[in-house]
C-alpha positions in Angstrom: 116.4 104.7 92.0 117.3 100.4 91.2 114.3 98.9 92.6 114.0 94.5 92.2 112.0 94.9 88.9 114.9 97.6 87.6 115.0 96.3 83.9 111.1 95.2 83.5 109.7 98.7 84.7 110.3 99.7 80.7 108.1 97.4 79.4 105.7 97.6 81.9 105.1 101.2 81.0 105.5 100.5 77.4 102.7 98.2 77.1 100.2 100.7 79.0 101.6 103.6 76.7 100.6 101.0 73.4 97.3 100.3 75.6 96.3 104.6 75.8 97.4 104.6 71.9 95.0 102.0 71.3 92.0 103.9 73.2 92.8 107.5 72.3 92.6 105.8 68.6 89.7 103.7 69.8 91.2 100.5 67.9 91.4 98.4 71.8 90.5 95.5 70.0 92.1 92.0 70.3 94.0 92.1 66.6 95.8 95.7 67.6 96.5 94.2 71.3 97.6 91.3 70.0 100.2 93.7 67.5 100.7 94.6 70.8 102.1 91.2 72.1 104.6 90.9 69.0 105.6 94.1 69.0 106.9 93.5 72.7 108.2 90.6 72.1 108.2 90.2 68.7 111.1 86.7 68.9 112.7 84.3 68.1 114.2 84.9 71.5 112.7 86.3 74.5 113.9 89.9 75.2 114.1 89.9 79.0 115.6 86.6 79.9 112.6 84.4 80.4 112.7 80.8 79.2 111.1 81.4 75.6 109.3 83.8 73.6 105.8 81.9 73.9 106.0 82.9 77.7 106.9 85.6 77.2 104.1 86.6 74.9 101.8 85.0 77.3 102.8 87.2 79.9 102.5 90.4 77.5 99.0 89.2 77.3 98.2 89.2 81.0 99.7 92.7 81.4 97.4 94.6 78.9 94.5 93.0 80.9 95.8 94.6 84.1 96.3 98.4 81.5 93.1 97.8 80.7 91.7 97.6 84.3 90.6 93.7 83.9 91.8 91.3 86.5 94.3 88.5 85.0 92.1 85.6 83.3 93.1 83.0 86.4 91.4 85.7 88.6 88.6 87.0 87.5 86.5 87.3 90.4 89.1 89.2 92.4 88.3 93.0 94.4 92.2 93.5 94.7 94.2 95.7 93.0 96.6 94.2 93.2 97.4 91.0 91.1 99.8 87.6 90.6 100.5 87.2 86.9 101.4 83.4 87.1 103.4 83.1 83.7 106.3 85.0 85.6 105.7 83.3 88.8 107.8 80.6 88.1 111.4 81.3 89.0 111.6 81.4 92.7 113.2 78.8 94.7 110.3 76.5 96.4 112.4 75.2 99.3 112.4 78.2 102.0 116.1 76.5 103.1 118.5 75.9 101.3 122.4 74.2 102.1 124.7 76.5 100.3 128.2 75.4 99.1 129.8 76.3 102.3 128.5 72.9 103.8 131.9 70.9 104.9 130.2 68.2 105.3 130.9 67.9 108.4 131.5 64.3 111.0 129.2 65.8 113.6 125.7 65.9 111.4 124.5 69.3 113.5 121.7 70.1 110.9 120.6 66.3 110.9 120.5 65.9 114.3 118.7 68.4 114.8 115.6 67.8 111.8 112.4 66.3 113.8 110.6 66.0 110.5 113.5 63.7 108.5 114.4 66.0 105.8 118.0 66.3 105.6 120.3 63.9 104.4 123.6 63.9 103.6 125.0 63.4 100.0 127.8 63.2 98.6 129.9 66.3 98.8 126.9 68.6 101.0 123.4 67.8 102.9 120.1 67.8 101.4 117.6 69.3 102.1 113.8 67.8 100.8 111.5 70.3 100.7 108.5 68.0 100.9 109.6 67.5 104.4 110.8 70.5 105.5 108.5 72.4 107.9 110.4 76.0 107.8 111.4 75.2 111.6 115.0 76.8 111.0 116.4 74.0 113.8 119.2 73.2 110.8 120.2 76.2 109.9 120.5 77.3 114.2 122.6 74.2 114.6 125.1 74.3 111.3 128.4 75.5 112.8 129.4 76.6 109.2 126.3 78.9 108.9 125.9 76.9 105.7 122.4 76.6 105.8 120.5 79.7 104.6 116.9 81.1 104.9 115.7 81.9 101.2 112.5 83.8 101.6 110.9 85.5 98.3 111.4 89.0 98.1 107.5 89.6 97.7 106.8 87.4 100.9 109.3 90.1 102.8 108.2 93.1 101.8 104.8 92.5 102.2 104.3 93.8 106.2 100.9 91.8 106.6 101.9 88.2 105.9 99.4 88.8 103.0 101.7 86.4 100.6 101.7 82.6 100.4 102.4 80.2 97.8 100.2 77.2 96.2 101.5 73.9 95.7 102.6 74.3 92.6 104.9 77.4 94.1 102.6 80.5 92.4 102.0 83.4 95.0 99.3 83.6 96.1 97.6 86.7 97.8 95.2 86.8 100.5 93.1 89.6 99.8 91.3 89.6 103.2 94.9 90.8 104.7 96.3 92.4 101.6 96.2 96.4 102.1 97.5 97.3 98.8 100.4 99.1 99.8 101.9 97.7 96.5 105.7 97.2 98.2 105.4 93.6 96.8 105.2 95.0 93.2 108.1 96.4 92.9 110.4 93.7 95.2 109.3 91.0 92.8 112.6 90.5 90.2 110.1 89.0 87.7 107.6 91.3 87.5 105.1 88.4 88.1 103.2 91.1 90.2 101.4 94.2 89.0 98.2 96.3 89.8 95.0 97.1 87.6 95.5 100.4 85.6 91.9 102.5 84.9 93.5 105.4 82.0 91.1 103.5 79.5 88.3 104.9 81.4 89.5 108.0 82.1 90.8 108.5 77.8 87.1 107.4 77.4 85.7 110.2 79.3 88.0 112.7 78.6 87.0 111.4 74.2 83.4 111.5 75.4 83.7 115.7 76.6 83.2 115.1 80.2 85.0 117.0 82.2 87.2 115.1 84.3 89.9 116.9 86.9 93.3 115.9 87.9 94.1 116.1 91.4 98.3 115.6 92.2 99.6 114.6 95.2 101.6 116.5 97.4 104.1 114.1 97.0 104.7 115.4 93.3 107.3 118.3 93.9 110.4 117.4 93.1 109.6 113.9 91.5 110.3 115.1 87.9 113.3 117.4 89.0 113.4 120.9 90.4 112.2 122.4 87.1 108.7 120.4 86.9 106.9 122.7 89.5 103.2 121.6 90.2 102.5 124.2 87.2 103.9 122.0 84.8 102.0 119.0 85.8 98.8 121.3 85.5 99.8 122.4 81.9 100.6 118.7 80.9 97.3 117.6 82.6 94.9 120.6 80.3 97.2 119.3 77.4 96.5 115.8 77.9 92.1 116.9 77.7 91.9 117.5 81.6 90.0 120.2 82.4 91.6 121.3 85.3 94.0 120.1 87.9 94.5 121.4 91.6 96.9 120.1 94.0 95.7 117.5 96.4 98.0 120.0 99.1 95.1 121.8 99.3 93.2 118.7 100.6 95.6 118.6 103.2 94.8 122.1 104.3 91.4 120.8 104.9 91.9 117.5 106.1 94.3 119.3 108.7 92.1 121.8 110.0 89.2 118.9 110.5 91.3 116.6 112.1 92.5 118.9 114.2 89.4 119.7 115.8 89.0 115.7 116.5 92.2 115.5 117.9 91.6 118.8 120.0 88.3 116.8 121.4 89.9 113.4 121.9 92.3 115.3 124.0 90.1 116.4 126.3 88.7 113.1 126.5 90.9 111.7 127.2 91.2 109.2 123.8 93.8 108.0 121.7 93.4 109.1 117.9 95.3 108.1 114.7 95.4 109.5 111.4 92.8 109.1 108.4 94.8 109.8 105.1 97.3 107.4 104.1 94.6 104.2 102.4 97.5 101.6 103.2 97.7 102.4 106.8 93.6 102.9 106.9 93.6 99.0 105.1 95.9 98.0 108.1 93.2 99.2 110.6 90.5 98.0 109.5 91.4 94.3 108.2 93.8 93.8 111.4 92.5 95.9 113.7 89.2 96.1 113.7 88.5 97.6 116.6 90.7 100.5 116.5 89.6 101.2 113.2 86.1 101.5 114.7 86.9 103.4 118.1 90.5 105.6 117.1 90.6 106.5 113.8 89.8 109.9 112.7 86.6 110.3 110.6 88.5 113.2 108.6 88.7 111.8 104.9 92.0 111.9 102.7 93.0 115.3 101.3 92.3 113.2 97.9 88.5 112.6 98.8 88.6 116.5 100.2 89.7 118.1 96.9 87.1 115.0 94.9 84.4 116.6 96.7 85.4 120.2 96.9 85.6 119.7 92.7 82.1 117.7 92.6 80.1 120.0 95.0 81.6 122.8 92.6 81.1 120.7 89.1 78.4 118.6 89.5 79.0 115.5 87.3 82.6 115.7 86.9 85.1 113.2 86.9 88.1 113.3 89.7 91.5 111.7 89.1 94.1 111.4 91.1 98.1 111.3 90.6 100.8 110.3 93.0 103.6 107.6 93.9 100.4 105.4 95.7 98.8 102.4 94.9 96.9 101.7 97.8 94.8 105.3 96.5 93.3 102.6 93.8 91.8 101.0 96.6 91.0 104.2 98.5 88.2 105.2 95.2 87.2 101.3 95.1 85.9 101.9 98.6 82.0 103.0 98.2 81.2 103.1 102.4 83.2 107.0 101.7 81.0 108.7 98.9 81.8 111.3 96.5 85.8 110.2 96.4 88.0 110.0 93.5 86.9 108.0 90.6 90.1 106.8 89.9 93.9 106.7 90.9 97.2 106.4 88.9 100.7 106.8 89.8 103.5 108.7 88.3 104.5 105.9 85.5 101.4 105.3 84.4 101.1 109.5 84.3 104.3 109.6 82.5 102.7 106.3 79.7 99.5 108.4 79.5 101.6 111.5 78.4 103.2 109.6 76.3 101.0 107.9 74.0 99.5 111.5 73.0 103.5 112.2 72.2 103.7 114.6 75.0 105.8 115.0 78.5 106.1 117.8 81.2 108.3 120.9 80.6 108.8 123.7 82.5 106.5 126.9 82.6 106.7 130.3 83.9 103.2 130.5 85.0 102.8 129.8 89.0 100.6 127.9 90.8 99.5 127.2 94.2 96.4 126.5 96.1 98.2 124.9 99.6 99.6 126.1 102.6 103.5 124.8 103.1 101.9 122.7 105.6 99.7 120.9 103.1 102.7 120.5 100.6 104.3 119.4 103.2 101.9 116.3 104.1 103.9 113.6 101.5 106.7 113.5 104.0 106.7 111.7 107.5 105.6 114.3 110.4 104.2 116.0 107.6 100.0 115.6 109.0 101.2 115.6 112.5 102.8 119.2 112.0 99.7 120.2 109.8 97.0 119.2 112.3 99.5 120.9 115.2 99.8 123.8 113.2 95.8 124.2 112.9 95.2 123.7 116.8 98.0 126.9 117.2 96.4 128.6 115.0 92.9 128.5 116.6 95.2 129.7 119.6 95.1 126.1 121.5 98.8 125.0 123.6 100.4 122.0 122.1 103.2 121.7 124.5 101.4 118.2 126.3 100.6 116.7 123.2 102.5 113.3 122.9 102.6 112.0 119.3 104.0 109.1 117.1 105.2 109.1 114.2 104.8 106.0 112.0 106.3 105.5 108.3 106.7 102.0 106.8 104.0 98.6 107.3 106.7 97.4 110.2 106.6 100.9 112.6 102.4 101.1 111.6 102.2 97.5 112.8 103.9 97.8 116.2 101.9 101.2 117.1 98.6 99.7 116.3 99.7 96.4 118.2 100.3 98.3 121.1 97.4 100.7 121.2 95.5 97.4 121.0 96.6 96.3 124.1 96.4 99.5 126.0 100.2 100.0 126.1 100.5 102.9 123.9 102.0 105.4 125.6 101.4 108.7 122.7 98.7 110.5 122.5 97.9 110.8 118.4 99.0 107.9 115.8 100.7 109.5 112.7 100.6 106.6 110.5 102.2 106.0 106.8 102.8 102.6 105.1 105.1 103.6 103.0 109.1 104.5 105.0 109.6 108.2 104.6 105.7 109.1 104.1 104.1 109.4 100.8 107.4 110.5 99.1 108.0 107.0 99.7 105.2 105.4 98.1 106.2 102.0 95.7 105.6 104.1 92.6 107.6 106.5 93.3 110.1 108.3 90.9 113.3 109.0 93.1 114.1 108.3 96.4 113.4 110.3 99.1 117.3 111.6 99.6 117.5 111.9 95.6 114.4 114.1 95.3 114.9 115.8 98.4 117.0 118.7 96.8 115.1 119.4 93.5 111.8 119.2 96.0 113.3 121.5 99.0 114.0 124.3 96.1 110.4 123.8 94.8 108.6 124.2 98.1 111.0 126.9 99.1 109.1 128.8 96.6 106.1 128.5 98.5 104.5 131.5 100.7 103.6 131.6 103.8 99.8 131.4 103.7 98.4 130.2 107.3 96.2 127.0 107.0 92.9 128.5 108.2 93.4 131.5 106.9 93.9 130.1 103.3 90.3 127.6 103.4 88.4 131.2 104.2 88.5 131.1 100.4 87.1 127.8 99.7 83.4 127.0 99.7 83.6 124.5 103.0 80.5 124.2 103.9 79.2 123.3 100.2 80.4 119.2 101.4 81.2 116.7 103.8 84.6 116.7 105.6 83.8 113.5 107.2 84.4 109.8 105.5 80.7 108.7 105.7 79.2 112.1 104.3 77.4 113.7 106.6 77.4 117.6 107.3 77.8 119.0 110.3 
């Protein structure tokens, strides 16, 4: 999988692996982080192309802040998870158009003509374009017959699908947390790797050193991530290794979360109401910073599977601590939320999994034991379709028709935005919102280790060794009415 930041993801993860060394050893103090910093980047040349080694080192510096779950020293006020490191954030081209060398130079003066604001001229051998003029209009690059005029817009600023990203005037991005839904596509689309998120495993290496029990929790997105021989057994094994004392698979959650929604959706029906979806924290952050209203009047008041299984473990181990694994990064936002009680204390992705496993000198292998806790259907929730066809499989189960039921299904910020646009303005014509941030589902998340159609045969053997456990059938042996299905904590 070549993602923007290809040849930075290395040290990225190397410098939270030298971080956990640090804590498990308890020597986090600034003369071993700043070992830290040389041994990166230990000169007289930068390693990874940047313009010298003192940036480089600078940058080092801002990234074990972010391993260590502090915001970077320009920010430190900030809620977000994610966060600008400005030291990298100086490469990008400040002009949005740009006149390529395809520009003949033509008699006719097309892209002048047709500049209100005065910013082209024409030079020697090509036009000019001033960027302290230009307004972004895109009249120049409409009227060049040559095509010669190009729209250069940062990779970060595209991929984000809530026009979260700006820049300052000295060209730093700069991100609006009140739109920002930490979906964390912007992370990875950045070549510089002058964007990253905050990482909590010095907290949870400071539980885990202090006895407390803490609990892993894995995504269903996790089969198949690691190869068809890392089964969700292996990750449990790894995780009791690590000093975990426990993991279940968050599938399970979506066994629950399935057979509560369902029961909204089987009521909103009758009503007559349009419902969407409550479990993916990037689409949830869409609804309720953009769409306020339909946050407040359509969304279902199921929590996550992740906050299902958090609660299942802390109604059953009062005082424990609940971590959760998976490709997300929008889940770090999901436990920053208090208004939902009793979720996960903290969320890390697979890479910062893998760095944690590493810094004890470990890594997953395969094990004969089995494990499972889910239903297909709630292994099956990491995929797009994969909540509808859960909360459709509960409703047939309890013996209701589905046959009328109009549903659709939304993966990636783009297809998210459009639905919610149009249920705002009444033109919606489904039923039931399946919405996922990430294109493909979960199994598409930005921290992802393969993409979907590399991990989809090494995952398909993996779940094919699933049974065939019914949803309902399978939560008749979990304690369900020991805690709150519902995001604001109240039994029924």
């Amino acid at each position: 999988m070549i993602t923007n930041d290809e040849s930075l993801i290395h040290v990225r993860h190397k410098i939270i692996e030298d971080v956990c060394r640090l804590a498990w050893n308890d020597q986090l103090d600034e003369e071993h982080k700043e070992e830290i910093v040389y041994k990166i980047a230990p000169g007289p040349r930068p390693a990874v192309g940047r313009c010298c080694i003192y940036k480089e080192r600078e940058i080092v510096r801002h990234r074990i802040r972010l391993a260590e779950g502090l915001n970077p020293v320009n920010n430190p006020d900030s809620s977000n998870m994610v966060q600008v490191i400005q030291p990298a954030c100086d490469e990008c081209p400040l002009s949005a158009y740009s006149v390529t060398d395809n520009c003949r130079k033509c008699l006719g003066q097309a892209c002048k003509s047709a500049c209100h604001f005065g910013a082209i001229t024409i030079g020697e051998f090509r036009s000019h374009i001033d960027s302290t003029k230009c307004k972004e209009c895109g009249m120049c690059a409409s009227a060049c017959p040559f095509g010669a005029i190009v729209h250069l817009e940062r990779p970060c600023k595209k991929s984000c699908p809530v026009d979260a990203i700006s820049y300052d005037e000295f060209g730093y991005c700069v991100i609006d947390e009140s739109k920002c839904i930490s979906c964390g596509h912007c992370i990875h689309n950045c070549p510089f790797g002058a964007i990253s998120a905050k990482t909590f495993l010095v907290d949870i290496i400071k539980a885990i050193k202090a006895g407390r029990e803490v609990y892993a929790m894995c995504a269903p997105a996790t089969e198949g991530q690691f190869g068809e021989k890392i089964s969700m057994a292996s990750i449990k094994d790894a995780c009791i290794k690590l000093g975990f004392k426990d993991m279940v698979e968050v599938g399970l959650g979506g066994d629950m979360t399935a057979a509560y929604e369902s029961l909204e959706w089987s009521e909103a029906r009758k009503e007559g109401k349009k419902m969407t979806t409550s479990c993916c924290p990037g689409f949830i952050n869409m609804l309720k910073k953009h769409f306020p209203k339909q946050y407040e009047e359509n969304m279902s008041s199921t929590v996550s599977p992740m906050c299902a299984i958090s609660r299942y473990l802390k109604a059953m181990h009062p005082g424990c601590m609940t971590v959760f694994i998976g490709p997300c990064v929008a889940k770090k936002s999901e436990t920053a939320d208090k208004s939902v009680p009793d979720n996960a204390d903290y969320a890390m992705t697979y890479g910062e999994f893998h760095a944690l496993l590493l810094s004890r000198d470990m890594d997953m292998e395969p094990v004969e034991d089995e494990y499972q806790e889910s239903s297909i259907w709630g292994k099956r929730f990491a995929t797009s379709g994969g909540v509808a066809n859960a909360v459709l499989e509960c409703m047939q189960e309890r013996g209701e028709s589905i046959d009328d039921i109009k549903l659709l299904k939304c993966a990636g910020g783009a297809e998210c935005k459009k639905a919610l646009t149009l249920l705002k303005v009444g033109r919606l014509p489904e039923d039931f919102i399946e919405g996922m941030a990430c294109p493909g589902g979960c199994v598409g998340g930005p921290s992802r280790h393969k993409t979907e159609l590399e991990l989809k045969r090494s995952r398909e053997a993996l779940l094919k060794k699933a049974d065939n456990r019914k949803v309902l059938e399978n939560l008749k042996n979990y304690p369900m009415d020991k805690f709150s299905m519902f995001r604001d904590g109240h039994m029924e």
